[in-house]
Structure formats: structure tokens, C-alpha cells
PAZAKOL-761766 format. One line per field, with one value per residue: x, y, z of N, C-alpha, C in turn; residue number from 1. Coordinates in steps of 0.05 Angstrom, whole numbers. Example, Ala and Ser with C-alpha at 12.3 -4.5 7.8 and 13.67 -1.06 7.14 Angstrom:
<nodes>
nu (264  257)
nv (-114  -45)
nw (156  142)
cau (246  273)
cav (-90  -21)
caw (156  143)
cu (264  258)
cv (-66  1)
cw (156  157)
i (1  2)
</nodes>
This chain:
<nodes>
nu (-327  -344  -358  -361  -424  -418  -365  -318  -285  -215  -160  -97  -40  -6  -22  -74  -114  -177  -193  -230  -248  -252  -207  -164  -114  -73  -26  -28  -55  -35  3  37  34  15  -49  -116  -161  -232  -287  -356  -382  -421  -461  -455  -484  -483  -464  -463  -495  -517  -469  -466  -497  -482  -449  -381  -344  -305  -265  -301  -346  -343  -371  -389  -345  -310  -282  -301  -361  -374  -397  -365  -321  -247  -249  -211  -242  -204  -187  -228  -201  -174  -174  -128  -120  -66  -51  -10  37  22  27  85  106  76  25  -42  -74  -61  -66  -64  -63  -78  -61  -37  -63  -93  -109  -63  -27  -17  -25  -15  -58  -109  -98  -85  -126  -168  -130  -124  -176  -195  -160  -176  -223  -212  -192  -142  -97  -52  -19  30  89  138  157  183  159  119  73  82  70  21  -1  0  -34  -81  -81  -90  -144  -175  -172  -133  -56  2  54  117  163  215  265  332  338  292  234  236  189  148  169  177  113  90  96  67  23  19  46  87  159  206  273  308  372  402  375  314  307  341  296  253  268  288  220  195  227  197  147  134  157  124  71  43  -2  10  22  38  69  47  34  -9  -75  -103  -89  -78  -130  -152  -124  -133  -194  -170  -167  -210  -235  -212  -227  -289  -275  -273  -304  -327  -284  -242  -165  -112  -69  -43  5  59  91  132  146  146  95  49  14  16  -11  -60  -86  -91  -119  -166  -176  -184  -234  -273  -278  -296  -352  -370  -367  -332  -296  -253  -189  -132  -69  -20  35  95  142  213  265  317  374  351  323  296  239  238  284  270  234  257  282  257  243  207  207  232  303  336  361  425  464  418  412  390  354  304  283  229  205  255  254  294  280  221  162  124  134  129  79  67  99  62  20  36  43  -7  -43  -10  22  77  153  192  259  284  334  354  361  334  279  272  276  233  187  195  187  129  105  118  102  49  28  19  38  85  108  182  200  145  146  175  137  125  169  177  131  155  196  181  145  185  210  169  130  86  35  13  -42  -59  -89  -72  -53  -29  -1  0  31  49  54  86  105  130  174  202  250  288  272  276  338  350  346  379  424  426  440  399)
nv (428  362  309  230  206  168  184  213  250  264  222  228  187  194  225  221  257  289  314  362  338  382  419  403  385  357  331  320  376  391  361  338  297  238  227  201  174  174  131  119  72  57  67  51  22  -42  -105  -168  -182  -131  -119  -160  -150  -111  -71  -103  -69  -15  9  47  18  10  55  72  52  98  160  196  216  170  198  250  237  227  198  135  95  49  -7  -79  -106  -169  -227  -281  -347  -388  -448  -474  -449  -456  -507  -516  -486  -505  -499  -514  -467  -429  -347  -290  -229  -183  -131  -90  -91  -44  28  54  18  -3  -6  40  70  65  88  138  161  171  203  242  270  291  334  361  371  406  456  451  475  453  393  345  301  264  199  133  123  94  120  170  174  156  189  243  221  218  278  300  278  305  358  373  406  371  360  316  283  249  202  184  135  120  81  78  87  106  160  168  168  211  252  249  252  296  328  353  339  332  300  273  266  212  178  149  185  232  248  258  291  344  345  364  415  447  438  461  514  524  527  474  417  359  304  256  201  184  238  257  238  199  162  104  98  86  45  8  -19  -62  -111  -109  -134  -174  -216  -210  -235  -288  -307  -292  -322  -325  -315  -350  -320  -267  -240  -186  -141  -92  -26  34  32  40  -1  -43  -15  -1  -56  -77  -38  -46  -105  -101  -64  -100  -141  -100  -94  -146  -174  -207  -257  -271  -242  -241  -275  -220  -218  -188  -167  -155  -126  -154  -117  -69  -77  -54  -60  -115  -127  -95  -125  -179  -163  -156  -104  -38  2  15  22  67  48  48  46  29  -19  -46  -73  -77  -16  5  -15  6  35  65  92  82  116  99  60  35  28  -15  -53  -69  -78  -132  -154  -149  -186  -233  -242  -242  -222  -212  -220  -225  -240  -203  -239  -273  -252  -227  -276  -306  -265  -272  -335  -339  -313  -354  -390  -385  -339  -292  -222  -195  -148  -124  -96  -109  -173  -184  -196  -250  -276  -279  -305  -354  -363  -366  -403  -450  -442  -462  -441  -436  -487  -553  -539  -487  -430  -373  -309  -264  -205  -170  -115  -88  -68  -115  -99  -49  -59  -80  -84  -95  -150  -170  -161  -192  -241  -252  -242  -293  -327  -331)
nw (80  52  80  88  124  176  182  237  255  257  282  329  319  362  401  414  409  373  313  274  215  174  194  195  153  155  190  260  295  345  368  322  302  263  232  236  199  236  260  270  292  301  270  233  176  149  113  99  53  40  13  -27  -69  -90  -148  -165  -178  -161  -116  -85  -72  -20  12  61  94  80  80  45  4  -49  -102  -105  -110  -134  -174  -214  -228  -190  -156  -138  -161  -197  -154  -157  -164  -158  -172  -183  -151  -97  -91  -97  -46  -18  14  26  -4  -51  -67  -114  -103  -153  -149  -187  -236  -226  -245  -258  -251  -193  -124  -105  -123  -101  -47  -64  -89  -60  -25  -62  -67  -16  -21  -58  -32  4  -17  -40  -98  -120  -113  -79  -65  -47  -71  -85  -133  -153  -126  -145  -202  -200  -159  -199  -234  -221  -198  -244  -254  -225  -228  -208  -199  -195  -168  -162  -138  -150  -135  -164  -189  -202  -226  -302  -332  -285  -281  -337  -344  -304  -327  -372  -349  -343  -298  -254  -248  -211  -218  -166  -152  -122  -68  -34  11  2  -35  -6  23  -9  -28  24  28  -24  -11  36  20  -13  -1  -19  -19  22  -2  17  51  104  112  97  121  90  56  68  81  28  23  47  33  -10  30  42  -2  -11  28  5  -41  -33  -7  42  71  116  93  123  121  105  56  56  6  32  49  66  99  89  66  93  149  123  109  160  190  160  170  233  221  190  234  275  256  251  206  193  238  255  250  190  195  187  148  138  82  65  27  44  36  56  110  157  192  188  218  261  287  296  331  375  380  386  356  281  267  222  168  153  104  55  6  -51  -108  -109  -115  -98  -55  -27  25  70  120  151  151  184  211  267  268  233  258  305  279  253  306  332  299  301  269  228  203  144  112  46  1  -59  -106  -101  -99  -146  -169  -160  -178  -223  -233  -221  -267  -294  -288  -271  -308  -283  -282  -239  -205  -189  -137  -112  -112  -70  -28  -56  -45  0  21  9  35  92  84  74  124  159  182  149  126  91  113  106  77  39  22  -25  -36  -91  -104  -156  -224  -263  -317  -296  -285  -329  -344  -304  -292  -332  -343  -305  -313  -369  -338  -322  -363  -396)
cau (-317  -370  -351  -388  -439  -399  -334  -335  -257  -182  -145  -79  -34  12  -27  -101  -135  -191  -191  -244  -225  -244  -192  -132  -116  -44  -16  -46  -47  -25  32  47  31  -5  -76  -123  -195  -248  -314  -373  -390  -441  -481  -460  -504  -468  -474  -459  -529  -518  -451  -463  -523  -467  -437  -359  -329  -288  -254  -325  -367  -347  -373  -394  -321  -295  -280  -323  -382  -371  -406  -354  -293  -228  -234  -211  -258  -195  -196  -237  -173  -182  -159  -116  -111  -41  -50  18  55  13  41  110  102  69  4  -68  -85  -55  -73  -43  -87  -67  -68  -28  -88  -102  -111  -35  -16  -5  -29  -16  -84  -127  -96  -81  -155  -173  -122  -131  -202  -195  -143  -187  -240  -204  -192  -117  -95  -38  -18  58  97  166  157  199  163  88  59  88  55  -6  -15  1  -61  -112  -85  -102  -175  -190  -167  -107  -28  13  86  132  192  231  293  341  334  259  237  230  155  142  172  146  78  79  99  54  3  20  53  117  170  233  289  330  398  402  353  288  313  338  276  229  279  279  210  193  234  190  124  133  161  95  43  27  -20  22  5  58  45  41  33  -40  -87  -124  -77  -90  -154  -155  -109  -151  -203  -150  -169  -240  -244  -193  -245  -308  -269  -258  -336  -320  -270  -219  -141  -98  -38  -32  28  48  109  129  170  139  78  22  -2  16  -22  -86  -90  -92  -143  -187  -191  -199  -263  -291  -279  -318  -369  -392  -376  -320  -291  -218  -157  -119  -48  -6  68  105  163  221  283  345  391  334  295  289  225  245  311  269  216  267  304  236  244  175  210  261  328  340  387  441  474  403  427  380  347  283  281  201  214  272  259  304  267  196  155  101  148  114  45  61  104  32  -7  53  44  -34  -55  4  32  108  158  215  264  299  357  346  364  312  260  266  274  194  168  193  165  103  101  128  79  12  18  16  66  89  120  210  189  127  154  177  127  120  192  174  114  169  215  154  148  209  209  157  111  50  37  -9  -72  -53  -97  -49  -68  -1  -12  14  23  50  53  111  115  140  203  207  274  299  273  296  362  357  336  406  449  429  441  366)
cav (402  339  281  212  209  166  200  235  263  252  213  234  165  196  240  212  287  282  339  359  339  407  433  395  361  339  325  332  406  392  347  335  265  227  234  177  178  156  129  116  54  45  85  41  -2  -58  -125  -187  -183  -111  -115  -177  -138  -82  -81  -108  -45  1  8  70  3  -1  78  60  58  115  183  214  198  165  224  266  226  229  164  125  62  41  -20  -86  -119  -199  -249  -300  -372  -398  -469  -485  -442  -466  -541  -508  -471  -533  -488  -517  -454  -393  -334  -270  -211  -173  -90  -94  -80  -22  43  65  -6  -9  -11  74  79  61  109  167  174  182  227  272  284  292  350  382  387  424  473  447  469  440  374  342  281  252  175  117  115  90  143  194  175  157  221  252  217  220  304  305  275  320  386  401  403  363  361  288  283  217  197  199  111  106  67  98  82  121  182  175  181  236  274  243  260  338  329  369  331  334  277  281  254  204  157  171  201  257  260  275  333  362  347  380  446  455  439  483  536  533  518  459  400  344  275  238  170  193  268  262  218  189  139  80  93  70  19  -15  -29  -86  -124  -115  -145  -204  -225  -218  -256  -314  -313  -289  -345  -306  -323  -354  -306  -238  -229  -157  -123  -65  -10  65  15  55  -19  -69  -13  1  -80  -78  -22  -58  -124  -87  -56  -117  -151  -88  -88  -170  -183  -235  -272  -267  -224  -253  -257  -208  -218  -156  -180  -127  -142  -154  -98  -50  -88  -42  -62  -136  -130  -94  -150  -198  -163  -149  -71  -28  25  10  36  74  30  73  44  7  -32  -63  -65  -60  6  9  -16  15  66  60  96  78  129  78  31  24  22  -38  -72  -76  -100  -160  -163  -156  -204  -260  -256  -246  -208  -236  -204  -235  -232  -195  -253  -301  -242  -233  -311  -304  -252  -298  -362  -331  -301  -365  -409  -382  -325  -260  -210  -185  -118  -130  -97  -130  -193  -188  -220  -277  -287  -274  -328  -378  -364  -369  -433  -454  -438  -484  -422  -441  -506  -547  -531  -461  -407  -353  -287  -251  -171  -154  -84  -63  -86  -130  -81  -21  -68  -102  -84  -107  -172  -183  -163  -210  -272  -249  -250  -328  -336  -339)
caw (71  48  96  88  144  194  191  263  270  252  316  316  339  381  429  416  403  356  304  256  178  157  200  189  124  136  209  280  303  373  371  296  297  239  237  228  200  253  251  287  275  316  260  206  173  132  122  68  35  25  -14  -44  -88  -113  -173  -155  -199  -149  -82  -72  -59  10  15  92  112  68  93  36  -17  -82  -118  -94  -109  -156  -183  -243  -217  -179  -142  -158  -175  -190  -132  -183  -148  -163  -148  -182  -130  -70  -93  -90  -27  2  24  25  -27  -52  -86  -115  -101  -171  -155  -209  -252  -217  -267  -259  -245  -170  -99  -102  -133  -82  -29  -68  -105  -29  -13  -85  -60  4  -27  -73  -10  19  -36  -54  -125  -125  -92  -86  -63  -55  -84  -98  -169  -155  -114  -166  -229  -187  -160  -225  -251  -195  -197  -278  -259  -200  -234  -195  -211  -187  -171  -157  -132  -146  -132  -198  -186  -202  -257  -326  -333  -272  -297  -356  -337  -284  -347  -388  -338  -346  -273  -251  -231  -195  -203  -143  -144  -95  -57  -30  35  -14  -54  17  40  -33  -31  45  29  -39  -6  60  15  -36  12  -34  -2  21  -7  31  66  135  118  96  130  78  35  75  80  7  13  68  10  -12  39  40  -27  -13  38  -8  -59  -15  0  68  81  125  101  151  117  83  58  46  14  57  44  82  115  85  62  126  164  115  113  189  199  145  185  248  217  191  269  289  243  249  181  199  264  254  231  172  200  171  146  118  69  55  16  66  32  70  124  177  200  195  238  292  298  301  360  386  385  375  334  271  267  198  154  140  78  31  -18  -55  -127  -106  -102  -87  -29  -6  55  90  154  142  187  200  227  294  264  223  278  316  260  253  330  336  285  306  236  230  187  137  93  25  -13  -84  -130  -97  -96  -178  -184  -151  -203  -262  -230  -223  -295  -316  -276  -273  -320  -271  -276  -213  -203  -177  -111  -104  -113  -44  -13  -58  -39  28  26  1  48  106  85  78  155  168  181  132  117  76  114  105  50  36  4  -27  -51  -114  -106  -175  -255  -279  -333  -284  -282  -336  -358  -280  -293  -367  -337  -288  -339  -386  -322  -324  -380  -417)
cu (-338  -348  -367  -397  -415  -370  -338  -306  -234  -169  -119  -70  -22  -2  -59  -124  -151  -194  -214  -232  -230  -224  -169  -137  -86  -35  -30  -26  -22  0  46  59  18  -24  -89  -152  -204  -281  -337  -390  -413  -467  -477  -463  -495  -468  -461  -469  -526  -490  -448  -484  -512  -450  -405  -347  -313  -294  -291  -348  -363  -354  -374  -372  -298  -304  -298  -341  -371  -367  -375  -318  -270  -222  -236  -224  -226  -206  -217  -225  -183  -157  -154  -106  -87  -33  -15  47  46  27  75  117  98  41  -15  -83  -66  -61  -69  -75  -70  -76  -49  -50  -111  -107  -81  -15  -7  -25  -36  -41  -101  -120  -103  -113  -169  -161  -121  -152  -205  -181  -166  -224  -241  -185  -164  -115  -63  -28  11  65  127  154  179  189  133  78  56  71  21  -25  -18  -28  -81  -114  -98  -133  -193  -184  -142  -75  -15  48  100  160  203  254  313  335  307  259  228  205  151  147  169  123  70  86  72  21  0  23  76  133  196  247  308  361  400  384  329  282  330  319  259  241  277  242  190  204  209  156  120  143  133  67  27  11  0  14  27  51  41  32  -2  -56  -104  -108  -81  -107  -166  -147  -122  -169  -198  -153  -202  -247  -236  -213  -264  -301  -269  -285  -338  -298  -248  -194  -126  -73  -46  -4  40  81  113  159  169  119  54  6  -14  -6  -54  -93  -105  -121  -162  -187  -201  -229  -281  -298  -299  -349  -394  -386  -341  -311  -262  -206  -136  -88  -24  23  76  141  173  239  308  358  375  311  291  267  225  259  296  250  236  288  283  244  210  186  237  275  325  371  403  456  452  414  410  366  322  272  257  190  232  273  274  296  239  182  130  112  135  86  51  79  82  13  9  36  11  -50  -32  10  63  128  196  227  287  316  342  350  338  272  255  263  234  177  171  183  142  91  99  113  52  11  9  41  69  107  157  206  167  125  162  167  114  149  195  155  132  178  202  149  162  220  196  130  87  61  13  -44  -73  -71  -75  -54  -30  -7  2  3  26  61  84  120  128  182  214  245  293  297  278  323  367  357  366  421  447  430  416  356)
cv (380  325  259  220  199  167  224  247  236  249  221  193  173  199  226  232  275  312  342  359  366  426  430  375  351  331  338  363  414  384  348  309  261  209  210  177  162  159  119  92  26  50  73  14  -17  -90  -141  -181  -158  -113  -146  -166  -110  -93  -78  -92  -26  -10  25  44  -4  34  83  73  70  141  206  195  201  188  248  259  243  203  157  95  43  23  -48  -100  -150  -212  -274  -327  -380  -431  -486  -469  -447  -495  -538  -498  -494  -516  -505  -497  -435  -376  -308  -246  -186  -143  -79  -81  -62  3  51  47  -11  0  26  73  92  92  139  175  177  208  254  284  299  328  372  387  407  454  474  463  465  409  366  321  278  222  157  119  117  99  158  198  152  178  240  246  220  263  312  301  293  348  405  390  394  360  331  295  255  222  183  158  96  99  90  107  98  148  191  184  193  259  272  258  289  339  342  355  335  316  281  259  241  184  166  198  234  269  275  292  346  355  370  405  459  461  458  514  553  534  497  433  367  305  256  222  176  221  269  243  195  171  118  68  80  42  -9  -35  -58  -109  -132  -137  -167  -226  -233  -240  -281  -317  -314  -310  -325  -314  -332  -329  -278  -231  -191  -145  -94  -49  18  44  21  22  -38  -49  -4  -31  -85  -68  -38  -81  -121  -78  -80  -136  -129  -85  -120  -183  -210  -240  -256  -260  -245  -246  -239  -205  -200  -179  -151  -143  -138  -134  -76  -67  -67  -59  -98  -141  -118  -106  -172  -183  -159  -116  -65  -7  6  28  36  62  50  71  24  3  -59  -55  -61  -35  15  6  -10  37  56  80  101  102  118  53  21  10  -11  -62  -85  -73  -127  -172  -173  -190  -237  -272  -249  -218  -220  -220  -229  -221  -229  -214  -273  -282  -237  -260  -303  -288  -267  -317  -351  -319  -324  -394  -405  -354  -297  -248  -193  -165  -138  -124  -122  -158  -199  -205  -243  -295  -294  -299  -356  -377  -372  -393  -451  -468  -456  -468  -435  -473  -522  -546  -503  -448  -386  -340  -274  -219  -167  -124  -66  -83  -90  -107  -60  -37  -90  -103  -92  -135  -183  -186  -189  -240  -266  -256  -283  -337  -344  -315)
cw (74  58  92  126  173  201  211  269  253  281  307  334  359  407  432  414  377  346  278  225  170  172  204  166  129  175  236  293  327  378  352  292  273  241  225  223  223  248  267  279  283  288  228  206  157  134  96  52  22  -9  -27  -73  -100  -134  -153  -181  -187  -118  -74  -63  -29  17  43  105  89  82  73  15  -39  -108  -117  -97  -131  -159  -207  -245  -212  -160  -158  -171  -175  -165  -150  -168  -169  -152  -152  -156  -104  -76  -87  -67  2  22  11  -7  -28  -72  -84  -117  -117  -172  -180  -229  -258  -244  -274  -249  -226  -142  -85  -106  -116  -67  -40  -87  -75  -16  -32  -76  -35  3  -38  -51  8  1  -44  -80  -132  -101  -101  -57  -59  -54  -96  -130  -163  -149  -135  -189  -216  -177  -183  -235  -232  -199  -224  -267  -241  -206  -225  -209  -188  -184  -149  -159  -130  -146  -166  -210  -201  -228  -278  -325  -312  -271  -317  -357  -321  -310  -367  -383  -327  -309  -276  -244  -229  -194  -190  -146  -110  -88  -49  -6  21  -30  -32  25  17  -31  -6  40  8  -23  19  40  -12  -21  -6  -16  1  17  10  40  84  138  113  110  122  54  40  76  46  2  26  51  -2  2  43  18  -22  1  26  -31  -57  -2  27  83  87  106  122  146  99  82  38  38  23  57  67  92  110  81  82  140  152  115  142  200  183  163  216  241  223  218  282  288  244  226  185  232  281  239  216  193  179  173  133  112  60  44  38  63  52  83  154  202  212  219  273  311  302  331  381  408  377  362  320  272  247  193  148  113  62  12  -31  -85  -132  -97  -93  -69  -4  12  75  138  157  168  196  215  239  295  250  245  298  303  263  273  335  324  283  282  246  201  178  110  71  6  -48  -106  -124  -100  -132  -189  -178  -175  -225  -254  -229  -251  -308  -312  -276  -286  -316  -273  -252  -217  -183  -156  -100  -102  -78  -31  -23  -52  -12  36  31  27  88  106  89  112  170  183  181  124  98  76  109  82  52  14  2  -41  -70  -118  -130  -201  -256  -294  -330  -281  -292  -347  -330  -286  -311  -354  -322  -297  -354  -364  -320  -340  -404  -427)
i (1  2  3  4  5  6  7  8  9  10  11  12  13  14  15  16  17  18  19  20  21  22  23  24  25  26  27  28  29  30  31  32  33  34  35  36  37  38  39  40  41  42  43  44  45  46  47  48  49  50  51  52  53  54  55  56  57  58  59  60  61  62  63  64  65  66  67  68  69  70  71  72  73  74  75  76  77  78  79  80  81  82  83  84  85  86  87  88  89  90  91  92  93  94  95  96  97  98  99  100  101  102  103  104  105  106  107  108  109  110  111  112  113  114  115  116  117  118  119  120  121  122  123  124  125  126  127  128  129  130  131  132  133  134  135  136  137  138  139  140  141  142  143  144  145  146  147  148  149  150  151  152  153  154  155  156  157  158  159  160  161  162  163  164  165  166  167  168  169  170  171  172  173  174  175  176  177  178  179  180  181  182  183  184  185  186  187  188  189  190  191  192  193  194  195  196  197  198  199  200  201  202  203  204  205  206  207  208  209  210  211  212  213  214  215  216  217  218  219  220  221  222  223  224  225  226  227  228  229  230  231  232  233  234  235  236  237  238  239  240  241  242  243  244  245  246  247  248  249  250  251  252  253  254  255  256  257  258  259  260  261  262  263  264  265  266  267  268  269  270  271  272  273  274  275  276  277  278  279  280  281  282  283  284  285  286  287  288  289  290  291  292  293  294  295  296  297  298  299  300  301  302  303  304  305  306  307  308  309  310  311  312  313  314  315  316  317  318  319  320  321  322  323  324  325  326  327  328  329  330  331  332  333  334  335  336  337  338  339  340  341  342  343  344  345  346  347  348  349  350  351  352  353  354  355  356  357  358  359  360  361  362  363  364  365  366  367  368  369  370  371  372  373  374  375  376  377  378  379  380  381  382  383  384  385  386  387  388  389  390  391  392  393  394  395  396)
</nodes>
């Protein structure tokens, strides 16, 4: 298996064993915890000057703090996304600045990209030929396309909920898929029986180690965009945590590395019908309790038993950001003001956390010395027929 140079072992979190990547690709051996690239980073050389002199065209420009080389990838030049200042919703907000960091624009229009062209390769290094998923929607027809470019077949399992567009294009993308009757907590046990019973390679958010490691990327860039000017805010919606905790590990790096001071704080926004992660920062628990009845129309966000919970409860905690959940009419009002104000379309999940910013403010949170970076994890268009609906129910 080709590793970049300073990739020295997978940590698991639970137990802290360090395992070599060519000898586990999906969960640590010992315990059957979830495994974490590590890196030696004494041995890497990185700097402004260097990546200010690369072309700004993919997530593979930070190659340094990737688990393998460029050459070697499955990529569709994911990543690279523009940072879109919104100064009419910072005047509404009552923030100093804000700006929508559009993954949106990704190759498969979402925030999936990043991770899963990390974790397709990572797959076909380890001599996968087939790879497979359970997905609210954006994973699905992400993996789908990252498996088309890397040679292997892929199989998606959504829940019967997920948007059209996302089942559309795991087909489109000569993928297999499975709609499960039910939510997503039925799509990952139909998806767990099929994949233990095929020996297929598990792309899952916690099952492989290498999705965040893409997603981290996201933050790298938000930084360079901002000409190293930290954020005081990231706001992040958060559904499984693969993002809150690749956000996290990314400004950890750059703290290790010299290349900034200080950790952006990071707010994770869910929608109230499914906040898990919310309800157990506000009782100040370190694990959530699984919602037992979600009820919510963002289904992209709805897990109701995230299994990174913990990890993203100590990013909140580390970085002295916070965590805030909204009601579904005020989180679609956010994707149409923002469409209908500065011209971005925001994904109905992903809206979250510009609902979540508001509502942050609202609070008395951010104010207007405040910068405030917001993630748009996925295209308007994956839901546009949620948010038309939601414009007729008012009558427009």
C-alpha cells in the first residue's frame, strides 16, 4: 500500500493502539474503535510561501497532510470551492463579516466529495473491488462517482426518504443501490448485513478512516481564503460529525504546524426534530443519547445516533465554540434568504447552519466584531423541490 511520506499509523480513539494502514483499512483490530490517520509532523515541511505558489485547483494541494500522493488519487479535482462574502447577511446577522464557504460546487455538489475521494483511494489501495455505504443521499451518489473514477463498483444504500437527485445519480453513476424503507438507522443495518455478508470495503463515516481526512481540507482553504485571517466562528451543519470533527483535526494541524495562532471556534447546527448532539451539550453530557422518534425534513441531517457524537462534542468543547439546533421552517426561511439575498443556493440540510448562525446571534453569541465562516455542505438544487414547496406553503 503507497502512503504519503508522513503518514506513520492509524490511532484508533478509543484504545490509542497505532496500526499500520496496510493492515487495517476499516476499524481498529484490537478494540473496534475508529481509526484515525497519524502523522509525523515533525517531518513535515510546509509553510505559507509554499502554498501560496500552487495552483488553488483541488483539496491534493495540501498533499503534506494527506494520507496518500496526488498521483495516486481518485479525484474529480474536488475541493477549491469559492469562499462567497455575504455582506447582506452579515448586516442582518449584525456580524463584523460573513461568508458562505460554497462545497456546494464540489463535483457531486456537496461536502461528501472531499472525504470520499480519500476514502475511494484509500479503497482501491488496498485492492477493494467493490466499495459500499448506507447514506442519507450525499455520500451515496458521491461514492457512486468517486467508485466510477477509481474502477470499482459500488453499492448505496439510502433510506426510501433521500432526495431524488441523489438516487438518481448513484444510478446514473452505474452504482447499485438499495432503497430501504425507513430512515437511515434502517438503511446502516440493511447496509451492515450486505457488507459483512459480501466482504465489500466499507465507506461508512466512522467505518473507514479516511473521510474526514478529506473533509479537513475545507478548512484549510477557508483559512487561505481569508489570507490567513483565522475566523472567530465556523459554523458547521452536523448530522453523523464526519465534518465538525474533520474541521477540528484540520485546525489542530495548522496550530501544530505554525501556520496559524488560533482555532476558529466551532459551532455545529442540527435541526431540533434530531439534535442529539445539541441536547447533550446543553445538559453537558460527553456522549448523545439516540433520538428515538427524528422528525425532521432535513433528512441530510437526520441521524438520529451520530457515532461521532463524542468526537464532535470535544471539538465544540476544545475550540470554546458552542452548539444550537433550529426549528425546520426558520432553517428553509435561511436557504431562500440566502438565494434571495446574495445569490447562493444552499442545500435544505445545509441550511442549518445559516439558521444556526442566525439564531447564534440572535443569542448575543457573535456580534459585530465577529468574522463568521458558514459551510455549505450541499447544492440548493439537491432540494430544490423542498424549498419550492416551502415558498407555495407561503403562499409565493
Amino acid at each position: 500500500m503507497q502512503t504519503s511520506d508522513a503518514l506513520v499509523g492509524l490511532e484508533c480513539y478509543e484504545c490509542g493502539d497505532r496500526v499500520d494502514p496496510a493492515d487495517a483499512d476499516q476499524r481498529c483490530p484490537e478494540c473496534g474503535g475508529a481509526l484515525d490517520p497519524a502523522y509525523d509532523y515533525e517531518q513535515i515541511d510546509l509553510d505559507r510561501e509554499t502554498l501560496d505558489a500552487r495552483p488553488f485547483d483541488s483539496q491534493w494541494r495540501y498533499r503534506e497532510l494527506l494520507p496518500f500522493d496526488p498521483d495516486t488519487a481518485a479525484s474529480l479535482d474536488e475541493g477549491g470551492t469559492p469562499l462567497v462574502e455575504g455582506p447582506s447577511l452579515a448586516g442582518e446577522l449584525g456580524v463584523g463579516e460573513l461568508y458562505l464557504k460554497d462545497d456546494g460546487r464540489n463535483p457531486t455538489g456537496s461536502t461528501a466529495d472531499r472525504g470520499l475521494s480519500v476514502a475511494v483511494t484509500a479503497a482501491r489501495e488496498h485492492g477493494a473491488g467493490d466499495v459500499a455505504l448506507a447514506s442519507t443521499g450525499d455520500g451515496g451518489q458521491s461514492a457512486a462517482a468517486y467508485a466510477a473514477r477509481a474502477g470499482l463498483d459500488a453499492h448505496a444504500f439510502l433510506p426510501s426518504r433521500s432526495p431524488f437527485t441523489n438516487k438518481a445519480m448513484v444510478n446514473v453513476h452505474d452504482g447499485d443501490m438499495t432503497v430501504v424503507g425507513g430512515r437511515i438507522g434502517d438503511a446502516l443495518d440493511a447496509a451492515g448485513e450486505e457488507i459483512e455478508a459480501e466482504g465489500w470495503h466499507d465507506l461508512g463515516w466512522f467505518e473507514t478512516p479516511y473521510r474526514r481526512e478529506g473533509v479537513k481540507t475545507a478548512l484549510f482553504e477557508i483559512v487561505e481564503q481569508l489570507a490567513w485571517d483565522v475566523p472567530d466562528a465556523v459554523v458547521v451543519p452536523t448530522g453523523s460529525g464526519v465534518v465538525a470533527v474533520g474541521v477540528h483535526k484540520a485546525a489542530t494541524e495548522l496550530e501544530r504546524l505554525g501556520l496559524i495562532e488560533d482555532a476558529p471556534a466551532i459551532y455545529v447546527a442540527q435541526a431540533a426534530g434530531c439534535a442529539p448532539i445539541v441536547d447533550a451539550w446543553e445538559d453537558g453530557r460527553d456522549e448523545p443519547e439516540p433520538v428515538e422518534y427524528p422528525d425532521t425534513i432535513c433528512g441530510g441531517i437526520e441521524v438520529p445516533d451520530p457515532p461521532a457524537g463524542s468526537l464532535v462534542l470535544d471539538a465544540v468543547a476544545e475550540t470554546d465554540g458552542g452548539a444550537v439546533a433550529v426549528e425546520d421552517p426558520a432553517i428553509l426561511d435561511s436557504a431562500i434568504a440566502v438565494a434571495a439575498n446574495e445569490g447562493i443556493e444552499v442545500g435544505a440540510s445545509a441550511a442549518a447552519a445559516v439558521a444556526g448562525a442566525w439564531e447564534l446571534s440572535r443569542e448575543g453569541v457573535f456580534d459585530e466584531t465577529d468574522s463568521v465562516v458558514v459551510l455549505n455542505t450541499g447544492a440548493g438544487s439537491k432540494s430544490d423541490d423542498v424549498l419550492r414547496s416551502h415558498l407555495m406553503g407561503q403562499g409565493i
